[in-house]
N, C-alpha and C positions, 0 to 999 in steps of 0.2 A: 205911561208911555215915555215920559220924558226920563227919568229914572232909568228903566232898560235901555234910554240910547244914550246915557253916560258909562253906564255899564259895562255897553259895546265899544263904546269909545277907547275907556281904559285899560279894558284884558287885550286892543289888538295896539294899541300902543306902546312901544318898543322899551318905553321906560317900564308899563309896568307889564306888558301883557306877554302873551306866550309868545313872542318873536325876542324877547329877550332871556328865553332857555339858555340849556345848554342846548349844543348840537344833537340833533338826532347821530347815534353811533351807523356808522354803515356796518358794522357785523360786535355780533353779540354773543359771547360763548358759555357757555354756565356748564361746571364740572361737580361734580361729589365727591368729597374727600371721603372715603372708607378706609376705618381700620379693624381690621380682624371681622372682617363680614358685617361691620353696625358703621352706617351711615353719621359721621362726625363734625362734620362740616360741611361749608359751598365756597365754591370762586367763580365770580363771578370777571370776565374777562372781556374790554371792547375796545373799540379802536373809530375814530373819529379823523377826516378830514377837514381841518381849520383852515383853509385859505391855499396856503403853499408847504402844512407842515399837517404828520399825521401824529396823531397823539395814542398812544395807547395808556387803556386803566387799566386795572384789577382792583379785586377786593375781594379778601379771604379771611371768612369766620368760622375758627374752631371751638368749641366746647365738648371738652372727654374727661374722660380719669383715666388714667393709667393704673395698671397694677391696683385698683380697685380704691387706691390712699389716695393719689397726686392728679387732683383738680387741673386741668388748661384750660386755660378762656386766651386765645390768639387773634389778635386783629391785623390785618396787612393791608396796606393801600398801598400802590403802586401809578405814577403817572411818568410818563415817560414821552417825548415828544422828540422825532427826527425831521427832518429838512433835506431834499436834495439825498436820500439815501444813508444821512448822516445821522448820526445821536449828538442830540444836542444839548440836551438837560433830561435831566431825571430825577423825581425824587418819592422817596420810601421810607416809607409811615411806619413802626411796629409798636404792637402792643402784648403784653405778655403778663399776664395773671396783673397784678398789682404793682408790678414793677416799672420804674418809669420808663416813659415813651422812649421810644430810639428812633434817630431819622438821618438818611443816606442821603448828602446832596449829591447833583453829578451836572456840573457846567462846562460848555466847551471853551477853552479860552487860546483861542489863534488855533495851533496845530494839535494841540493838547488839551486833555481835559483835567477840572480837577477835583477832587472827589474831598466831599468834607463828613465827617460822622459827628453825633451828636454830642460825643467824649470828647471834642477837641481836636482829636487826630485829624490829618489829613494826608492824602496821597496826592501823586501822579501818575496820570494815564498818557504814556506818548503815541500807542497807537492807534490811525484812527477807528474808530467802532462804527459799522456798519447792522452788526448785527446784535443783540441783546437776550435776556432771559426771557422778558414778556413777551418778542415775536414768536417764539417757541410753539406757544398757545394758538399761532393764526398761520404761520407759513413753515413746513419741513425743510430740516437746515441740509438742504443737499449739497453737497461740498463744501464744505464749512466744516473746519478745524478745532476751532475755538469762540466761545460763547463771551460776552462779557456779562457778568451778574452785578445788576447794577444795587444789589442790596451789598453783596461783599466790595467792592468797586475795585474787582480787579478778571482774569480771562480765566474761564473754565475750560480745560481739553473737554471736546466731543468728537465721537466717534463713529463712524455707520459701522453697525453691526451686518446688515443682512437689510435690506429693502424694507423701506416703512419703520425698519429700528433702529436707536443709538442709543449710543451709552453716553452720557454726561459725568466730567469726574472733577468734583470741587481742588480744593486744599488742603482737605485735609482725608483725602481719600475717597469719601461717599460717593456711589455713583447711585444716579437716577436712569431709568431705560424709558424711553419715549417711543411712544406704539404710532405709527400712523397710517391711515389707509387711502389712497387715490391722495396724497397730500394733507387730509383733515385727520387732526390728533384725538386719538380716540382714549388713549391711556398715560397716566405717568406712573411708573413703579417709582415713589420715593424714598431713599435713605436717609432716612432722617439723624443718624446715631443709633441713640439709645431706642429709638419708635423708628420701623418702615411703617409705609400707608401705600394707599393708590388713590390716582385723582382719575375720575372717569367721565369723561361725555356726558351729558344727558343732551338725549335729542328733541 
């Protein structure tokens, strides 16, 4: 008996117990990456309210062959957290076959923000972002122009097509189409380059 009320003692105690989690997410989205009809992957998508700041993850794992020779194995993490309507940091995780990791900082410093990559490089962002790539997944962008992707760290044109769809168009051309219905994303048609795919719903 004495054993089980240490036990009790230590799982509800905040150093060690489950009050010192993560947050429970208040909405949880889980998608299927398909390509050419065969199920390739998952992404997993949630969003968290910390205090006065809302945090959004992702995490996306692929493994396919392409053209029956060229193995992928792709890991994506995504954390992203706004304030006040604002983007305030971000950063993005990738992993790709064997090759070394790659990571997108994204920090707001006064009016600006600045964007650092794992090569050295670094940018500027003067204007401010309200909106990003990962809300995509939780809120349709209705009047909204332009997207910031906080993996490239700079604005993507987006477009309404027709109600519930839009077109999204990188840097270098690619456009993605984003399905949504009553507001909840139900599809991505991606461009990927050399590979489209689609990222769909599971309910």
């Amino acid at each position: 008996m004495k054993t089980l009320t240490i036990i009790l003692l230590l799982i509800t105690n905040p150093i060690f117990g489950v009050t010192n989690k993560s947050p429970i997410p208040e909405e949880t989205l889980l998608f299927e990456i398909i390509y050419k009809g065969d199920r390739i992957g998952t992404l997993k998508a949630e969003r968290f309210q910390i205090k006065n700041k809302m945090v959004y993850t992702s995490s996306t794992r692929i493994n396919t062959t392409i053209l029956l020779i060229k193995k992928i194995n792709v890991r994506y993490k995504y954390r992203v957290t706004y304030n006040a309507g604002r983007l305030r940091s971000s950063k993005v995780n990738i992993k790709i076959n064997k090759r070394k990791p790659k990571q997108v900082l994204v920090n707001q410093k006064g009016d600006d923000y600045v964007v650092k990559f794992s090569d050295g490089k670094r940018n500027k962002v003067t204007d401010l972002i309200d909106i990003s790539s990962i809300k995509l997944y939780f809120d349709e962008p209705d009047n909204v122009d332009k997207i910031f992707s906080e993996q490239l760290g700079n604005f993507n044109e987006i477009v309404k097509i027709r109600e519930g769809l839009y077109k999204m168009v990188n840097e270098k051309g690619n456009e993605n189409f984003y399905h949504y219905t009553n507001g909840k994303l139900d599809k991505i048609e991606v461009d990927g380059g050399m590979v489209s795919f689609e990222m769909r719903a599971k309910e």
